[in-house]
C-alpha positions as CSV (number, residue, x, y, z in Angstrom):
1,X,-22.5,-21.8,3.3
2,X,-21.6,-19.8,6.6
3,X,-17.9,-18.9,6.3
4,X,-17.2,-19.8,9.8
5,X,-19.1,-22.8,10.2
6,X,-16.4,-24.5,11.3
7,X,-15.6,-22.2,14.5
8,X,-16.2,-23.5,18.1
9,X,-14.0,-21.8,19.9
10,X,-13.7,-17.6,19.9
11,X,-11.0,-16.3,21.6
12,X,-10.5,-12.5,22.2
13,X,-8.0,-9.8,22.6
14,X,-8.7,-8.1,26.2
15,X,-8.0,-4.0,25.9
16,X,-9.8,-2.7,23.0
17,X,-11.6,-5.6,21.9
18,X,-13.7,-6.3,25.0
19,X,-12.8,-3.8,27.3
20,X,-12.5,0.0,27.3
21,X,-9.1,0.6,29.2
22,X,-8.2,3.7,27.6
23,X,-9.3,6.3,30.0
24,X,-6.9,4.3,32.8
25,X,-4.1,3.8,30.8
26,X,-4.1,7.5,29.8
27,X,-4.3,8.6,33.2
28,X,-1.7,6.6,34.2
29,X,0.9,8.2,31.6
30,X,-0.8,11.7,32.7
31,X,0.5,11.1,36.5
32,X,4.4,10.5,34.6
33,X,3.8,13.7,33.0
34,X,2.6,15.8,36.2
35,X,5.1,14.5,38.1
36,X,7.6,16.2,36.1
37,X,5.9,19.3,36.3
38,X,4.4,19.0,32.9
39,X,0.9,20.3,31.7
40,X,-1.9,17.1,31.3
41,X,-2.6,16.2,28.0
42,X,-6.4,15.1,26.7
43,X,-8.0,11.8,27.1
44,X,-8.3,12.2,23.0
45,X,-4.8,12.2,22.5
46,X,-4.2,8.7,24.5
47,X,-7.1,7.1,23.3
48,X,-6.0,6.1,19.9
49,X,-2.8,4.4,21.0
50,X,-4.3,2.9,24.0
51,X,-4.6,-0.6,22.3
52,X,-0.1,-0.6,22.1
53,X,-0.2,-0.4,26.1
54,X,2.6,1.4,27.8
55,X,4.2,1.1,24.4
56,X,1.1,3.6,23.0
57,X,1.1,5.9,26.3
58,X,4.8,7.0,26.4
59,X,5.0,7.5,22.8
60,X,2.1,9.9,23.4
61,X,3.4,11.3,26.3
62,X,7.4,11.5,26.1
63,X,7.7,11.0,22.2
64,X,9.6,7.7,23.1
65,X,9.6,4.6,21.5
66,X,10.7,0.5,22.7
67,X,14.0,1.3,21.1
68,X,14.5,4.9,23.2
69,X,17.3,3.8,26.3
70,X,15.0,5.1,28.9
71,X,11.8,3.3,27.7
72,X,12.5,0.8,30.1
73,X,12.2,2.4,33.2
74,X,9.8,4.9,32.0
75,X,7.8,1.5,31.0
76,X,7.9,0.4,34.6
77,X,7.1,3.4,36.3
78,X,4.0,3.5,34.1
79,X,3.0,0.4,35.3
80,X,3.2,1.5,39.1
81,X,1.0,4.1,38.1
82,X,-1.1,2.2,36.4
83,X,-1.8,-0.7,39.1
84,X,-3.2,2.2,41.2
85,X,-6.0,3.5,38.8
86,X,-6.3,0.3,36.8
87,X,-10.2,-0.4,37.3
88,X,-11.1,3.4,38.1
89,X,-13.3,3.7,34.3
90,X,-12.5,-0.1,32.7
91,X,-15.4,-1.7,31.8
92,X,-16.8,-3.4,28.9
93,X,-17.1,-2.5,25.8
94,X,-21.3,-1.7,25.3
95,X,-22.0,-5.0,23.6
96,X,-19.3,-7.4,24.7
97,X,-22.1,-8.8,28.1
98,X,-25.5,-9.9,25.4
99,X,-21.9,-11.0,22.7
100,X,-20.5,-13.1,25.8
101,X,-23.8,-14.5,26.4
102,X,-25.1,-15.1,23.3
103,X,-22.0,-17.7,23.1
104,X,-22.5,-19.4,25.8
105,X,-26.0,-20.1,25.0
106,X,-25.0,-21.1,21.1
107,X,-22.7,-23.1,22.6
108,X,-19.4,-21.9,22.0
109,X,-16.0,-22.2,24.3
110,X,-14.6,-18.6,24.7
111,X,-11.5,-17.1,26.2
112,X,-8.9,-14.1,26.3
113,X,-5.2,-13.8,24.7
114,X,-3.6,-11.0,25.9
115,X,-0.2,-9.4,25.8
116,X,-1.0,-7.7,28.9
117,X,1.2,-9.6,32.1
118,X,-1.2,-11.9,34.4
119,X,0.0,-9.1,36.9
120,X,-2.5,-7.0,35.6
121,X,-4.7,-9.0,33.3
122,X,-6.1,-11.0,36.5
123,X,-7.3,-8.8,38.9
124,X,-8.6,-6.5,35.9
125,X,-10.3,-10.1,34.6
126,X,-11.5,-11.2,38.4
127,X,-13.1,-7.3,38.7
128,X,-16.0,-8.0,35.6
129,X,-18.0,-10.5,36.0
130,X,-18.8,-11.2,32.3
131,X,-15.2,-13.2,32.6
132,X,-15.9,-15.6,34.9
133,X,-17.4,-17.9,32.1
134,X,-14.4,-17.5,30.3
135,X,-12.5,-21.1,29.5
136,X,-9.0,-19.6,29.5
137,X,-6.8,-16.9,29.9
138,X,-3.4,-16.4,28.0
139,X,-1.7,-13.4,29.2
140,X,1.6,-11.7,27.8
141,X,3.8,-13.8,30.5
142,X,2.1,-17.4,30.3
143,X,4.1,-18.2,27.5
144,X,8.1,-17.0,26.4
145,X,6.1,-15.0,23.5
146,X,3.9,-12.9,22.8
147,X,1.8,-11.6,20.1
148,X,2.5,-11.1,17.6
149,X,3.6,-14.2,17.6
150,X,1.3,-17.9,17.3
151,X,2.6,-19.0,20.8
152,X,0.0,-17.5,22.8
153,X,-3.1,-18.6,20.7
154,X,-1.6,-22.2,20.8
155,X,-1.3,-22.7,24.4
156,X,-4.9,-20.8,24.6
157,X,-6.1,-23.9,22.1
158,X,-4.4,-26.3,24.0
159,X,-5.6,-25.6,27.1
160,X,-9.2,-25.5,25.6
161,X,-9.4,-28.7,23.7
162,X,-10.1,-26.8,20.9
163,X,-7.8,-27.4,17.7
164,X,-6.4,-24.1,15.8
165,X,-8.3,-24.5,12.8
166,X,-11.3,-24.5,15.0
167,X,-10.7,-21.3,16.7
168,X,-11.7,-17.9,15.7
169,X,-9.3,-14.6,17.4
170,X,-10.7,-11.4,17.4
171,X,-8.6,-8.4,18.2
172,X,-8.3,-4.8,17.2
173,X,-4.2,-4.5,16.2
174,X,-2.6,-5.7,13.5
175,X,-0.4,-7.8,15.7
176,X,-3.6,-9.8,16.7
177,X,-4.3,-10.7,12.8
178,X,-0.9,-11.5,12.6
179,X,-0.7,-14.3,15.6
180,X,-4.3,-15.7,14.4
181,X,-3.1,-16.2,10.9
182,X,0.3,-17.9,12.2
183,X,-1.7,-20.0,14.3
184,X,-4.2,-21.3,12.0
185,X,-7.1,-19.6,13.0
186,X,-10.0,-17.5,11.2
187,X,-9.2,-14.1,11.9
188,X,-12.1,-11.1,12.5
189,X,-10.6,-7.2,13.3
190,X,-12.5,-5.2,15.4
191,X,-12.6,-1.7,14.1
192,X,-14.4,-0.3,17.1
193,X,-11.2,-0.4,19.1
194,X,-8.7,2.0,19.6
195,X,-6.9,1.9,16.0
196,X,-4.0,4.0,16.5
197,X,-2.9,6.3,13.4
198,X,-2.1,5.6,11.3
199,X,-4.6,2.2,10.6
200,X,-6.5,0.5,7.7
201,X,-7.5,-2.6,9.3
202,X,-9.0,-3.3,6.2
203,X,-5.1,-3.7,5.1
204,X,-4.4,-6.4,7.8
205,X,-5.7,-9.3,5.7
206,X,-8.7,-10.7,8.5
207,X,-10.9,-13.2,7.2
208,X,-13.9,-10.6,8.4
209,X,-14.0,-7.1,10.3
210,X,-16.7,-6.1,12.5
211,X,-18.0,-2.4,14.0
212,X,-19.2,-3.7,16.8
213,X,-19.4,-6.7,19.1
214,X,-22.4,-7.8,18.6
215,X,-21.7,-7.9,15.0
216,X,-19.6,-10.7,15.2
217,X,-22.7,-12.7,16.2
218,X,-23.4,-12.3,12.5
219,X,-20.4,-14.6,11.5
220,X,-21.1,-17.7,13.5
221,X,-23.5,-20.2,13.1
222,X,-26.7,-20.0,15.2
223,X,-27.6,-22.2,18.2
């Protein structure tokens, strides 16, 4: 019997599970760093941590954490910088456009819980066509939590018609297995994200982990 037989909805983490961001948000921390008359850093260096947002690009490029007391404006200065470069290299994962429409034609509802704020989330969304058949959007602000936490994956199921226990989440942090298992939901991490070190997402406790998009075509039942 097909372990996921029971899945009609699949709903997705946006940055490093559909979409390759990381070359923006790097560039974004870069600009802090040269405007403080400091030398760039590599696109390699970013990448891994790209996947913790802000969060991921000041540790890698001031050493500072959530906790630090100047995270907070450091985190919104970031974001300034980032509006302006935000869709310079984002695009799709290779695999996430024949993954997208491979549900659609199998019938399957599909949509996008993100912790990124609808400030950024929707004109990033409105710029790749692919998400115009999505059936919802959850962003870091729609509800007063986000993930890891269930609260966002609930509203996302509410607004679909689609109970928990008939959802699927994919995403590639541990904070995304975290909210799908709180919510009742199967659970799949995607190892071709960003993974920042150290990671075992084999150590998260998902229900499956795929190395691709397309592999999680694999997991669901055919049209």
């Amino acid at each position: 019997m097909l372990q996921f037989a029971h899945v009609r909805a699949v709903l997705f983490d946006l940055d490093g599970t559909l979409v390759d961001s990381a070359a923006d948000l790097g560039t974004a921390a870069d600009h802090m760093r040269k405007a403080r008359g400091m030398p760039a850093l590599a696109a390699a260096q970013y990448r891994p941590h790209a996947g913790s947002g802000a969060r991921g690009m000041l540790a890698v490029a001031f050493g500072v954490d959530a906790d630090h007391a100047e995270y907070p404006a450091l985190k919104d200065e970031f974001f300034t910088y980032y509006e302006r470069c935000m869709m310079e290299r984002t695009g799709p994962f290779d695999g996430v456009a024949p993954l997208v429409a491979d549900l659609l034609r199998r019938g399957f509802v599909w949509g996008v819980v993100t912790n990124k704020s609808a400030r950024y989330a929707l004109p990033q969304t409105h710029a790749i066509d692919l998400f115009a058949t999505a059936s919802v959007l959850v962003c870091g602000d729609t509800t007063p939590h986000t993930k890891p936490h269930p609260a966002p994956l609930l509203e996302a199921a509410r607004r679909i018609g689609v109970a928990p226990a008939h959802c699927m989440y994919v995403g590639d942090d541990h904070r995304d297995i975290l909210a799908g298992q709180a919510a009742g939901m199967a659970t799949v991490a995607a190892t071709y994200g960003y993974l920042g070190r150290p990671a075992d997402p084999l150590k998260w406790g998902a229900d499956a982990a795929i190395k691709s998009p397309l592999g999680l075509l694999e997991l669901l039942a055919p049209a």
